[in-house]
C-alpha positions in Angstrom: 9.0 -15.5 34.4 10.7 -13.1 36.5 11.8 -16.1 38.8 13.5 -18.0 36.1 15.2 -14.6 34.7 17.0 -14.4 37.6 18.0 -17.5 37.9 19.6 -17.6 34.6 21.6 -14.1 35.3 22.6 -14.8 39.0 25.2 -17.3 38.5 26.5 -14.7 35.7 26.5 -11.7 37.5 27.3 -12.6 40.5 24.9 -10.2 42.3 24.1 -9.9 45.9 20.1 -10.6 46.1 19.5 -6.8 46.9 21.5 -5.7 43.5 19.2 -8.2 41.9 16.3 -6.5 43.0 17.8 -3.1 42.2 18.1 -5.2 38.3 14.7 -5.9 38.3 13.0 -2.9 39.4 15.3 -1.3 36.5 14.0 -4.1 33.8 10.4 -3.2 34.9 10.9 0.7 34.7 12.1 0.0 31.1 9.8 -2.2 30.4 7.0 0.0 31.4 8.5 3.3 29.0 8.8 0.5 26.4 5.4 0.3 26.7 3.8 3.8 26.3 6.5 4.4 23.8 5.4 1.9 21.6 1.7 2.4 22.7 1.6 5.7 21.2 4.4 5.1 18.4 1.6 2.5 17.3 -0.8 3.8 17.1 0.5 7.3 15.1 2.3 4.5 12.3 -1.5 2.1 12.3 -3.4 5.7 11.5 -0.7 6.1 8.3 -0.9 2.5 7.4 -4.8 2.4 7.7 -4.9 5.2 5.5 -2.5 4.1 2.9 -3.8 1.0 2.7 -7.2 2.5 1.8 -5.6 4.0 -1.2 -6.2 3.0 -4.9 -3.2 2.9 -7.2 -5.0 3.2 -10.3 -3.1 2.3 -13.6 -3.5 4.1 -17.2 -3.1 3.1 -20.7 -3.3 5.7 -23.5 -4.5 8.3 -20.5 -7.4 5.8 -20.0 -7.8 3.9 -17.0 -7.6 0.1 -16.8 -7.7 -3.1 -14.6 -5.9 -5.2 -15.5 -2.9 -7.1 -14.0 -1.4 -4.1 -12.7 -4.3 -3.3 -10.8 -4.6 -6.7 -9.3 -1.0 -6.9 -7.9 -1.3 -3.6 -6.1 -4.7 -3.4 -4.8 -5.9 -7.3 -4.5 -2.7 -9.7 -4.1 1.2 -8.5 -4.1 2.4 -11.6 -3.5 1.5 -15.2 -2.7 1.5 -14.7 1.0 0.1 -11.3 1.6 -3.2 -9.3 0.4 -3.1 -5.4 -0.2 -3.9 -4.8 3.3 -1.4 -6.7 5.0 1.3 -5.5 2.3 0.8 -1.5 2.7 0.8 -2.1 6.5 4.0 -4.0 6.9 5.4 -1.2 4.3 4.0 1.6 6.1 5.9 0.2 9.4 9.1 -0.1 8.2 9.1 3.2 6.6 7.9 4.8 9.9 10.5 3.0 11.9 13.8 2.3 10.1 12.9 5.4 7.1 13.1 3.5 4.1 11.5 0.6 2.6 12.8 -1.5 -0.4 10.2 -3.5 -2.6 11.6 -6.4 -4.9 9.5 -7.3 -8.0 9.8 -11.4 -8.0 8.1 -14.4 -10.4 5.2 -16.3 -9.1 5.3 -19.9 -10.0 1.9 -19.3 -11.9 3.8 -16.4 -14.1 2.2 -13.5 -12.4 4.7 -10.5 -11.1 5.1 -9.9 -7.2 6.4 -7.8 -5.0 7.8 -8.4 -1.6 9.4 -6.4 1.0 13.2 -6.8 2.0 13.1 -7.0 5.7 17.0 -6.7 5.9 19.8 -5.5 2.7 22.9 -3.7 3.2 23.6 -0.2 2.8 24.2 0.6 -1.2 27.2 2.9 -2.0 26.3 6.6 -3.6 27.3 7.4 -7.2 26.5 10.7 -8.8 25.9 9.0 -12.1 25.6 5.2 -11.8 23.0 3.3 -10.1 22.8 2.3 -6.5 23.7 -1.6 -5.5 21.7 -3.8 -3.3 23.3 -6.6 -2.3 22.5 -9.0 0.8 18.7 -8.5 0.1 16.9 -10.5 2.6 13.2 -11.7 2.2 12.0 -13.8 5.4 14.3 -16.8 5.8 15.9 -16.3 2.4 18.7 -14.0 1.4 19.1 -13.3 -2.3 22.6 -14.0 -4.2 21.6 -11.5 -6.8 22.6 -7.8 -6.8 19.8 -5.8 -7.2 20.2 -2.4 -9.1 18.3 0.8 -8.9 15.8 -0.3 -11.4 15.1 -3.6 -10.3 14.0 -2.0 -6.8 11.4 0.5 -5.7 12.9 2.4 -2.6 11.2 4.8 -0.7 12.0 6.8 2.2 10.2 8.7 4.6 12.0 12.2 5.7 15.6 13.1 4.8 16.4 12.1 8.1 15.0 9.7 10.7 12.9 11.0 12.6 12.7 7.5 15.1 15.7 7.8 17.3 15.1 11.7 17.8 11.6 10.4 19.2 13.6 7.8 21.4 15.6 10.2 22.6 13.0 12.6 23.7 11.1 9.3 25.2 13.9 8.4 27.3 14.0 12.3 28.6 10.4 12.9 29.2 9.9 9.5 30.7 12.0 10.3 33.9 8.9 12.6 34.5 6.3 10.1 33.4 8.3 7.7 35.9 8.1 9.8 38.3 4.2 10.4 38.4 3.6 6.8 38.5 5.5 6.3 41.4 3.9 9.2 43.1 1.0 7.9 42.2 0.8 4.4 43.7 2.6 6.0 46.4 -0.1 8.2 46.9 -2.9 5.2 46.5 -0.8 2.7 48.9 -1.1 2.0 52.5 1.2 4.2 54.3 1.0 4.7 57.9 2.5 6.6 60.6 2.5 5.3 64.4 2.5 7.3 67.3 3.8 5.3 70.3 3.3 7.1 74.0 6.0 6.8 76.5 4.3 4.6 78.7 3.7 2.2 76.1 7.0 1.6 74.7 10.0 -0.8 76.7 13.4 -0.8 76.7 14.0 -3.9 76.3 14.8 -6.0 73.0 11.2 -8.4 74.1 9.0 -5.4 73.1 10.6 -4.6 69.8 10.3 -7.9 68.6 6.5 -8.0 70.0 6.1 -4.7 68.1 7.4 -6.0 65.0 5.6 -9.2 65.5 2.2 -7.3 65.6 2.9 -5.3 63.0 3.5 -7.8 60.6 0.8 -10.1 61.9 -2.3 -8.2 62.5 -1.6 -4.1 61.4 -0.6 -5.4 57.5 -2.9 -8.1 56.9 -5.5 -5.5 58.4 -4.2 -2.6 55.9 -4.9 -5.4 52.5 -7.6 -7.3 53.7 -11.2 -6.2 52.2 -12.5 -6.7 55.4 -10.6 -7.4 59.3 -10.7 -6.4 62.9 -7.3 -4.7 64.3 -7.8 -5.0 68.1 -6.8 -1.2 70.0 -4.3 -0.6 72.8 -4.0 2.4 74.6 -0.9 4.4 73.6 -0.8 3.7 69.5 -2.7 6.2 67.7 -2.3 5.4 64.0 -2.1 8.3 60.9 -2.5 8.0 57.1 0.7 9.6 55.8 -0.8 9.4 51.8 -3.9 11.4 52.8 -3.7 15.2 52.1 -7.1 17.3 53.1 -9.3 14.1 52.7 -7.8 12.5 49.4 -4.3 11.0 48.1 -1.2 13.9 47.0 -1.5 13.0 43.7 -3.9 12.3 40.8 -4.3 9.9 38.3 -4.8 12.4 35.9 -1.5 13.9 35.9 0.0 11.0 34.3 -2.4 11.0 31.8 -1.1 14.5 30.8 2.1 13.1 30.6 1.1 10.3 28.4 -0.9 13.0 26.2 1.9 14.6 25.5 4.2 11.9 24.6 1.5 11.1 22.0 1.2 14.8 20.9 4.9 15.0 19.9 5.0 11.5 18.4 2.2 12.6 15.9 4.0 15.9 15.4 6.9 13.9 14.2 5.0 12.0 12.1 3.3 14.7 10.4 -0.2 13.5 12.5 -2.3 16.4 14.1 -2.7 15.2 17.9 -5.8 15.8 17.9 -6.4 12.7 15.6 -3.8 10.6 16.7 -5.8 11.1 20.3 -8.8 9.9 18.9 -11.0 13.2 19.3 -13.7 13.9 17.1 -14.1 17.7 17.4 -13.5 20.0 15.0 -11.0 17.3 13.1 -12.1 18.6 9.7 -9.5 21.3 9.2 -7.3 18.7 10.9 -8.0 16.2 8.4 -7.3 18.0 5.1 -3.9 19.0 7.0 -3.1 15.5 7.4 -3.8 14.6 4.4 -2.0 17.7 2.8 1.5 17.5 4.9 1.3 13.6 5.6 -0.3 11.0 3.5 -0.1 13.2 0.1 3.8 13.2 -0.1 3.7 9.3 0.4 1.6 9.2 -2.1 3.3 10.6 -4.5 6.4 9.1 -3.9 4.4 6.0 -4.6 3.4 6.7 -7.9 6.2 8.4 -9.2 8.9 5.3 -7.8 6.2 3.3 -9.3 6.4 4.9 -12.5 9.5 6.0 -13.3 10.6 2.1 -12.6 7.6 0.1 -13.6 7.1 2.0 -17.2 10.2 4.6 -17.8 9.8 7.6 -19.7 8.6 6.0 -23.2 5.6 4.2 -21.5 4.9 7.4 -19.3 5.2 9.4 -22.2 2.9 7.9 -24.2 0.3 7.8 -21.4 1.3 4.5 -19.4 1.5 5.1 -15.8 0.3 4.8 -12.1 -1.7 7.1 -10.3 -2.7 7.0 -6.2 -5.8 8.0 -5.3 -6.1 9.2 -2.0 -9.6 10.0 -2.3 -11.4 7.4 -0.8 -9.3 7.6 2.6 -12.3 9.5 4.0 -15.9 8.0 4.3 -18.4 9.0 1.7 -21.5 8.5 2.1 -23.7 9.1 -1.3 -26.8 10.2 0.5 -25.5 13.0 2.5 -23.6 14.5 0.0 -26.7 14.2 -2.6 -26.8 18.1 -3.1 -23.6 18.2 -4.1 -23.1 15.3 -6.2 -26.2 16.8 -8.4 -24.4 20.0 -8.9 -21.1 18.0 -9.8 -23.2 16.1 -12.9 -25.1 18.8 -13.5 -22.1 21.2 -14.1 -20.7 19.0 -16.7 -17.3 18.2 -14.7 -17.9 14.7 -13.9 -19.9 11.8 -14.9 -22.0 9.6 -13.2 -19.9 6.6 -13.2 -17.1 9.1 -12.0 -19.4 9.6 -8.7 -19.5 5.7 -8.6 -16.2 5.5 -8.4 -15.4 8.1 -5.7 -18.2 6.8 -3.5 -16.2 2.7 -4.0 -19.2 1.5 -6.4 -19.1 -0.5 -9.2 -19.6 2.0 -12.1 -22.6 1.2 -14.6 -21.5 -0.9 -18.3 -23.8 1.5 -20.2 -22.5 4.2 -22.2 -24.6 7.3 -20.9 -22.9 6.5 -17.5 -20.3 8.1 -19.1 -22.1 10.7 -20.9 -21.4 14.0 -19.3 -24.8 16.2 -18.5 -25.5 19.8 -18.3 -28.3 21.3 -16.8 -30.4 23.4 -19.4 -30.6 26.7 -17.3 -26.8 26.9 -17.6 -24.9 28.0 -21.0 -22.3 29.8 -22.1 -22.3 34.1 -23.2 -22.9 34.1 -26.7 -26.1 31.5 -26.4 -27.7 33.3 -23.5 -27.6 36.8 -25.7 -28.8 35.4 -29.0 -31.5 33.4 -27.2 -32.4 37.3 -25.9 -32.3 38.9 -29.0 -34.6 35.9 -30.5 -36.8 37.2 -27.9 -36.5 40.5 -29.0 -35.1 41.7 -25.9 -31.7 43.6 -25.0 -28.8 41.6 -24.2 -26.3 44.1 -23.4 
């Protein structure tokens, strides 16, 4: 590939074969902060997106929850292309990298609503008191004619600014060092040899530094790669290591896995992800958790369900209690049996009811009506009953 690259610049360029190598070693050194950069980017905006997509956007009638078609379009099938999943991850990515996402509410052929995402629209004009204009919307291959006013779109955005080409440039900064360990690195694990030549054995003439060169390149290299050779001694060489430093190599791999660490640890900063579980670790993440969910999937959240809404149902549905809610409960694992203890106290207490635990631990809630009875235990009531059940008893309830 690299072969056919050059070929296609160097009648171009016009570039000497050592500036083309000096081209390529520059491609590979971006190619290679490309990578980590988008390594760790990745996987910071797949943690959002696998958390969002877990979410339920529950939808209310009259203050009571339904499922109806509502329901289906946001957690089942947004559009005819695309389940749930795949829709809140592609959403989640274009917020994280370009700030913004724009969804456009379209008509299946069926009759059913969808919703899409505009991978391209230009840049609306700002009005104090009139709506915002979309025009240019583009959807895959096709770009819409229409002009698409506030209303007809949900827009959401990430941070007041974006945050994505600060984090580029603080990769392109911090990389020089990363760069720099890498090449200290294979430095250090590469073949690198110092000969000493005594006086005797050298010549003067031009015959011995060709037969020097000639056994260089013929028996010391292939000796250096090979898994296994003979290099025949003469007197007068005496051959030294230069990478070896008091019995090992100058530098360690694990110093550019420091580096890398903390590329990750500022991307997940700027993306409102404690390191510590953008890294993967599973120590002491609890209070690390909570936080992320407080400062980073929360606030997405709401703006979901309040751009949802305010465009989807407008104050008269909203205020007659017609709306969306998302649920961000069910990001984390719960697991019923563990947590037994507590879901007694929960029923017992009144608060919630048992098809509410159902729901909460993703099972399908129970069609009888004393699933949704709510229970109090009998050793728990309020003042007044506990002191005239005392003075029943004859006893002093002061």
């Amino acid at each position: 590939m690299g072969i056919k690259w050059f070929d296609f610049i160097r009648p171009k360029t016009g570039k000497t074969r050592l500036e083309e190598v000096d081209i390529c070693a520059e491609i590979q050194q971006c190619a290679q902060e490309f990578r980590v950069r988008e390594l760790c980017f990745n996987i910071c905006v797949n943690m959002i997106a696998n958390a969002i997509s877990r979410c339920e956007v529950r939808t209310f009638r009259n203050r009571k929850e339904i499922r109806e078609k509502e329901y289906y379009l946001w957690n089942v099938e947004p559009n005819i292309n695309q389940n749930s999943t795949a829709f809140w991850h592609k959403l989640v990515y274009k917020l994280c990298t370009e700030n913004e996402v724009l969804l456009i509410s379209t008509r299946r052929r069926d009759g059913l609503d969808a919703l899409v995402i505009a991978d391209d629209w230009q840049a609306p004009k700002e009005y104090p008191a009139a709506q915002r204009e979309y025009k240019g919307v583009k959807v895959g291959e096709v770009t819409y004619d229409k002009t698409f006013r506030e209303n007809d779109v949900i827009h959401l955005t990430l941070n007041h600014v974006n945050v994505k080409p600060v984090i580029d440039a603080m990769y392109q900064s911090y990389f020089k060092l990363y760069d720099a360990a890498v090449r200290a690195q294979l430095w250090g694990k590469g073949q690198h040899w110092k000969v000493h030549i005594d006086q005797m054995a050298q010549g003067d003439d031009d015959q011995w530094q060709s037969d020097f060169n000639k056994y260089i390149q013929d028996q010391v290299k292939p000796f250096l790669d090979s898994n296994g050779a003979v290099l025949p001694e003469f007197d007068g060489y005496t051959f030294t290591n230069a990478a070896q430093k008091d019995g090992r190599t100058n530098e360690d791999s694990r110093d550019i896995r420091a580096l890398v660490d903390d590329i990750m640890d500022f991307t997940a900063s700027a993306l409102q992800i404690p390191p510590v579980l953008a890294k993967g670790k599973v120590e002491a993440t609890g209070d690390a958790t909570k936080r992320w969910m407080t400062g980073g999937i929360d606030p997405i959240c709401d703006q979901l369900q309040e751009e949802i809404t305010r465009k989807r149902y407008g104050y008269s549905e909203w205020a007659k209690g017609n709306y969306v809610r998302v649920d961000s409960s069910s990001i984390q694992h719960f697991d019923l049996f563990a947590n037994a203890p507590n879901v007694e106290k929960l029923v017992g207490s009144g608060a919630f009811t048992i098809n509410d635990i159902l729901r909460e631990a993703n099972k399908e809630p129970i069609n009888e009506p004393w699933a949704d009875t709510h229970f109090m235990t009998l050793n728990i009531g309020d003042i007044a009953s506990a002191r005239s059940m005392e003075a029943q008893k004859g006893g002093n309830a002061e």
